[in-house]
C-alpha positions in Angstrom: 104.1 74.2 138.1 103.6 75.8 134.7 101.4 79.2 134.4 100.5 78.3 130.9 97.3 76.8 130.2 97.3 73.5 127.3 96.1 76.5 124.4 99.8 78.1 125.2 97.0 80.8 126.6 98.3 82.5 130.2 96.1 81.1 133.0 95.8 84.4 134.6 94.8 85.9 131.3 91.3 87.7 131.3 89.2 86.3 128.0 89.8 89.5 126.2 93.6 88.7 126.3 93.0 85.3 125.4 91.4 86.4 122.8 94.2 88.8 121.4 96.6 86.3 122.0 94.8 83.5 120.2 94.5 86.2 116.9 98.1 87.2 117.4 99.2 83.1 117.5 96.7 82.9 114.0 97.8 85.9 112.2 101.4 84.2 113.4 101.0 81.2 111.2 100.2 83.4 108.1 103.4 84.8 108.5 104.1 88.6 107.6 103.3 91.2 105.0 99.8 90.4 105.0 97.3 93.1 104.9 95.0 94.2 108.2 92.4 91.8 109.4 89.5 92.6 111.2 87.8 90.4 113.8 84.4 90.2 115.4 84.1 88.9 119.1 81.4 86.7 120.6 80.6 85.2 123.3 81.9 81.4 123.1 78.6 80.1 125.7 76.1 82.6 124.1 77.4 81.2 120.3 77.3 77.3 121.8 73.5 78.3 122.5 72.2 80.1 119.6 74.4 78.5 117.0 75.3 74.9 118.1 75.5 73.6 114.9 78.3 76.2 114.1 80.0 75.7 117.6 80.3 72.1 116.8 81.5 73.3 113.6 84.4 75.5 114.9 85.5 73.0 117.7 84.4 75.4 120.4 84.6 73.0 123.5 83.7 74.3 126.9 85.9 77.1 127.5 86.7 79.8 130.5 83.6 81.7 131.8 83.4 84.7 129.7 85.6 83.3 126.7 85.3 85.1 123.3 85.7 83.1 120.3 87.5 85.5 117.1 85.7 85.3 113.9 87.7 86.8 111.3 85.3 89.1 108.7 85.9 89.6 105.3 88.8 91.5 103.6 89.4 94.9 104.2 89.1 96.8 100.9 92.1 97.6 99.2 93.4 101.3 99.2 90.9 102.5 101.5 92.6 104.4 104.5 92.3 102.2 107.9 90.4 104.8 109.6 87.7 105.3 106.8 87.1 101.9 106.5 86.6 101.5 110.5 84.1 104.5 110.3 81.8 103.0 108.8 81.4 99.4 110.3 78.6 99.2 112.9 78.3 95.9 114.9 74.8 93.9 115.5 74.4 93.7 119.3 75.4 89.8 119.5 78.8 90.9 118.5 80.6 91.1 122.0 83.6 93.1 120.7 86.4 93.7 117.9 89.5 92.9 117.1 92.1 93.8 114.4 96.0 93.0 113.3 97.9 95.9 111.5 101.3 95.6 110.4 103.5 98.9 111.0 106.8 100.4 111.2 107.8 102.2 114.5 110.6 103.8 115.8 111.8 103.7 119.2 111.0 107.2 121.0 114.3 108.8 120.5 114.0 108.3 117.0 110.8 110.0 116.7 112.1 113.2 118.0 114.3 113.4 115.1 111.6 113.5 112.2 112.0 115.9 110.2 109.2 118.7 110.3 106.6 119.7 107.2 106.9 115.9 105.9 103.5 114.6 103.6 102.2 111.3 104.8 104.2 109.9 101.7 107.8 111.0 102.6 107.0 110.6 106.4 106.5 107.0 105.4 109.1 106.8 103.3 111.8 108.3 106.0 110.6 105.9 108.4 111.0 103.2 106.0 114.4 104.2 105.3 115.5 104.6 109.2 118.3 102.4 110.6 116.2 101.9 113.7 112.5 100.5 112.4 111.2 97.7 113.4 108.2 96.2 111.5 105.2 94.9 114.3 102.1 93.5 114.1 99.4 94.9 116.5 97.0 92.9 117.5 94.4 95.0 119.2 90.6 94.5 120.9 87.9 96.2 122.3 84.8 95.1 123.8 81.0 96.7 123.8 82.4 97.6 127.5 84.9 99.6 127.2 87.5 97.2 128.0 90.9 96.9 125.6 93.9 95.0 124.8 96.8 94.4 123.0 99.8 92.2 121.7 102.8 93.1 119.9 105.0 91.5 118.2 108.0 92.3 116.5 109.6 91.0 113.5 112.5 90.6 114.8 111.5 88.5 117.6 108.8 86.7 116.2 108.2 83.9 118.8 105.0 83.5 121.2 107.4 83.8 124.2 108.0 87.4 123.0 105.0 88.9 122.6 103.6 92.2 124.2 100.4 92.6 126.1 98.7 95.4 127.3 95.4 97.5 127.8 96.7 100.8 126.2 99.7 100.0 123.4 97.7 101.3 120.8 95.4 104.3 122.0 94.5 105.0 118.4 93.5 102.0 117.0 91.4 101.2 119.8 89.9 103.8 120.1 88.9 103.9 116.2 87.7 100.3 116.6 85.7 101.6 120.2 83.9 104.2 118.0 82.5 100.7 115.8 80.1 100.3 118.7 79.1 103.8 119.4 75.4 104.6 117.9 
């Protein structure tokens, strides 16, 4: 007996990890080095009802109680810092929850203890950069209106479906910026 669903979706999966994984599997076939990408959440029943026309236009089937369907915004704009940009989005109350896939380098814990103090954001990035044990990721992370999170990892280096990395708090800071996107 197989605990995958026919999306390639865990059947256990809640429909917020569904959700991340179905992003992480998209942003997947892009491949890498693409910039971040933000995502609004909504509910896949409420959409089918207010916007059948678009439903029908998307595919959206009957899905899971509860199931979120990704719609990927526009661009972020270029050379504006993550965190800037995040502050000043605020969601219409049909929008469910967020979502968003950043590409990073991170270094395994014992690395970090090694970085040398009084480094700019500049040469920080560029020692990392130039460390022997990086690894480029893509985070895919979500948040909904009620508090819940999650993510997905994935690393470069192992850059199949079978190896990605869920969780509710692998990326504290980005979900918490994209939590404050619902705040009043």
């Amino acid at each position: 007996m197989s605990n995958i669903a026919t999306d390639g979706a865990p059947l256990a999966a809640s429909p917020l990890t569904r959700a991340v994984l179905e992003i992480d599997e998209y942003a997947s076939g892009l491949g890498w080095d693409r910039p971040a990408r933000l995502f609004a959440l909504v509910d896949t029943a409420r959409l089918r009802t207010q916007e059948p026309s678009l439903a029908d236009q998307l595919g959206l089937a009957e899905k899971n109680a509860g199931a979120l369907t990704p719609v990927e915004q526009d661009e972020l704009p270029e050379g504006k810092a993550l965190d800037e940009f995040l502050a000043t989005i605020a969601w219409p109350d049909v929008i469910a929850g967020c979502a968003m896939t950043v590409e990073r380098l991170m270094l395994p814990p014992s690395a970090e203890a090694a970085i040398p103090e009084g480094l700019n954001d500049a040469k920080l990035a560029k020692w990392v950069a130039e460390h022997p044990e990086r690894q480029e990721v893509r985070m895919t992370v979500a948040v909904l209106r009620n508090g819940a999170r999650e993510s997905a990892i994935r690393l470069r280096s192992k850059d199949t479906a079978t190896e990605v990395l869920t969780g509710s708090d692998l990326v504290p800071g980005l979900a918490e910026a994209l939590a404050a996107t619902f705040e009043s």
